[in-house]
C-alpha positions, 0 to 999 in steps of 0.5 A: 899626809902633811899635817897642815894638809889635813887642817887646811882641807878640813877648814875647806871641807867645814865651811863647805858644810855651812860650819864656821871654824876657827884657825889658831896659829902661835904668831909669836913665842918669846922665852919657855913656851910648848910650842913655837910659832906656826903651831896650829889648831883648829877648832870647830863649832862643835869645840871639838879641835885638830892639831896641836899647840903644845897640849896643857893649860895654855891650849885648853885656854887658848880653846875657850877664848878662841871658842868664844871668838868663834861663836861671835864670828871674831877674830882676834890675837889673844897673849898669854903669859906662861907663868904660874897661872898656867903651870898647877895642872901639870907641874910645867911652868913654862916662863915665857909669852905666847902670842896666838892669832884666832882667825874665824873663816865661815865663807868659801873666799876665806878658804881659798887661800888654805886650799891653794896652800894645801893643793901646794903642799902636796905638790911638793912646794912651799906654802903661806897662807895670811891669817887676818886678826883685829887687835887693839881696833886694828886689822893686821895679818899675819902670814904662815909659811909652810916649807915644801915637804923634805925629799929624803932619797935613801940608796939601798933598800936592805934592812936599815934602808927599809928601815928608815924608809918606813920610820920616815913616813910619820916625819914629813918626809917624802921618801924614795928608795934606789936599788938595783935589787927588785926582790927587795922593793915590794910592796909588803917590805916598802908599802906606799906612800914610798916610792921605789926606782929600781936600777943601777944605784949610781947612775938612778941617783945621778939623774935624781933630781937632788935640790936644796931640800933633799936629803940623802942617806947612803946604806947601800950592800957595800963598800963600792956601791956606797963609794960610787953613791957619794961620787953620784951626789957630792957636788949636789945641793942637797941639804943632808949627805949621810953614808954609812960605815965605820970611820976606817972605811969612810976614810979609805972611801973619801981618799978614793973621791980625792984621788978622783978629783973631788973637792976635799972640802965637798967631803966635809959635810958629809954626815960619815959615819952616819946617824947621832951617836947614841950606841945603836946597835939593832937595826931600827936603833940606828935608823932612829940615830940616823932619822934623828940626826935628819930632824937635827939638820933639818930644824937647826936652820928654822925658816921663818914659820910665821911673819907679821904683824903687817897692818891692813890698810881701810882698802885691804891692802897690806903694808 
C-alpha cells in the first residue's frame, strides 16, 4: 500500500473512533535537512506516531510540540533550526531549517479531503490534500501534492524480471510482468499485488497503456524479443526505457530500429545497457542496479510536493 495511503485511511479511521490526530507534514526545508517537503507524520492522541520525518531529534521534538498542539486542539507551523541543538544525540548536524505545518483534524468534514485523496491514490491518480495552520494570527493553507503511484511494466518474467518485480513492490511501484511463458507467471514466483498478462510480448506491450509516468524495463529470454519489445514502446511516452544486454548487442538492436525507421534520436534515451553501473553480477544485484537507477529517473525531475503558504481569507476562501 502507498504510504500516504495508509496515514490518510487511519487519520479517517481515528476521527471516526472519536480520536483526534495531528497531520505533521515538512512544508518547507532549505539547506541539510533529514527530510524534505511532503514528509509526513501522524500523531495520535495516544502519542503513538506513523510515518516518518527523518527520525532523530528533529521528530521526537517535532512529536512533543506537535503532541501539545494536538491536546489544545491547535494547529499551528513550528520551525526548526537544525544546528547544534539538534545534532548531540546522534552525532548529525544537519545545518539547515525546517518548516512543519501541525494540522489537528477531530471532525469527519475535516477528513474528507484525506479520504478523497486516498480513494485517488489508489486508483492510480495523483492527489493533494490542503493542510490549514494558524501562524503568526493568520489562517494559511498549505497543499500536499501526491503523484499517482508509478506503473513500472517489466517484459520478461525470467530471473531478473521477477526479480525486480518483487523488489519493486516495497518502492511504490505498481507492477505488471508480460510474457508469453505461462509456466512462469504463477503466483509462488509472482505472488500479488503483481499483476501478470501473459501473451505474445510485442503485441501485449503495444496495446499497454504506456503514459508519462510508466516506466519500462525490457529483460525478455533474448536478442529478438527485446528487439521487438523496444520497437513495441520507443515512440511511447514513458518516463523510463531501459533494456537489457551488453553495449555489442544494444548497438546491433538500435541499428535494426534505424534501419526500420526509428528515429535515432527516440534511442537516445533508452537506458542500454540497463541498471547504474555498480559491477553487478548476481541476479538480485542487478535488479537492484536496475530498480536503483528507476529511483534515480524518477527523483531527479521532483514534482512539486508541497505548495503555500496561501492566505485564507475571513470567509475561507484561498488566495
Amino acid at each position: 500500500m502507498n504510504a500516504f495511503v495508509a496515514l490518510f485511511r487511519s487519520i479517517v479511521r481515528q476521527v471516526e473512533q472519536k480520536r483526534r490526530v495531528a497531520f505533521c507534514t515538512v512544508v518547507g526545508a532549505h539547506g541539510s535537512t533529514p527530510q524534505s517537503a511532503g514528509a509526513s507524520l501522524v500523531i495520535h492522541d495516544n502519542m503513538t506516531t506513523e510515518g516518518t520525518l527523518g527520525g532523530g531529534c528533529v521528530e521526537a521534538e517535532v512529536r512533543k510540540k506537535a503532541f501539545e498542539l494536538l491536546r489544545q486542539n491547535q494547529s499551528g507551523l513550528l520551525t526548526f533550526q537544525l544546528d547544534h541543538d539538534y545534532g548531540w544525540d546522534d552525532g548529525l548536524i544537519c545545518g539547515g531549517t525546517m518548516r512543519v505545518a501541525v494540522n489537528t483534524i477531530h471532525n469527519p468534514e475535516q477528513t474528507m479531503p484525506f479520504a478523497s485523496a486516498a480513494e485517488a491514490i489508489e486508483k492510480g491518480e495523483s492527489a493533494a490534500v490542503p493542510i490549514r495552520v494558524i501562524h503568526e494570527d493568520q489562517a494559511q493553507e498549505y497543499r500536499l501534492h501526491i503523484e499517482a503511484p508509478a506503473k513500472l511494466i517489466i517484459a520478461g518474467a525470467g530471473h531478473v524480471g521477477a526479480e525486480v518485480a518483487k523488489m519493486a513492490l516495497g518502492l511504490d511501484f505498481d507492477v505488471t510482468v508480460i510474457d508469453d511463458r505461462a509456466d512462469l507467471m504463477k503466483s509462488d514466483r509472482l505472488p500479488p499485488p503483481i499483476q501478470t498478462v501473459v501473451g505474445d510480448i510485442e503485441q501485449t506491450l503495444r496495446a499497454h497503456p504506456i503514459d508519462s509516468n510508466s516506466y519500462v524495463v525490457i529483460v525478455t529470454r533474448g536478442h529478438n524479443h527485446d528487439e521487438q519489445s523496444l520497437h513495441a514502446v520507443i515512440d511511447s511516452d514513458a518516463r523510463y526505457l531501459g533494456m537489457i544486454g551488453s553495449r555489442r548487442k544494444v548497438k546491433l538492436i538500435f541499428d535494426d530500429l534505424i534501419a526500420l525507421g526509428v528515429d535515432p534520436d527516440r534511442l537516445q534515451r533508452v537506458h542500454a545497457p540497463i541498471g547504474l553501473s555498480i559491477a553487478a553480477v548476481t541476479v538480485p544485484e542487478i535488479a537492484v542496479s536496475i530498480l536503483a537507477q528507476l529511483i534515480e529517473v524518477r527523483r531527479c525531475e521532483k514534482p512539486t510536493h508541497v505548495e503555500g503558504p496561501l492566505i485564507v481569507a475571513a470567509d475561507g476562501t484561498v488566495s
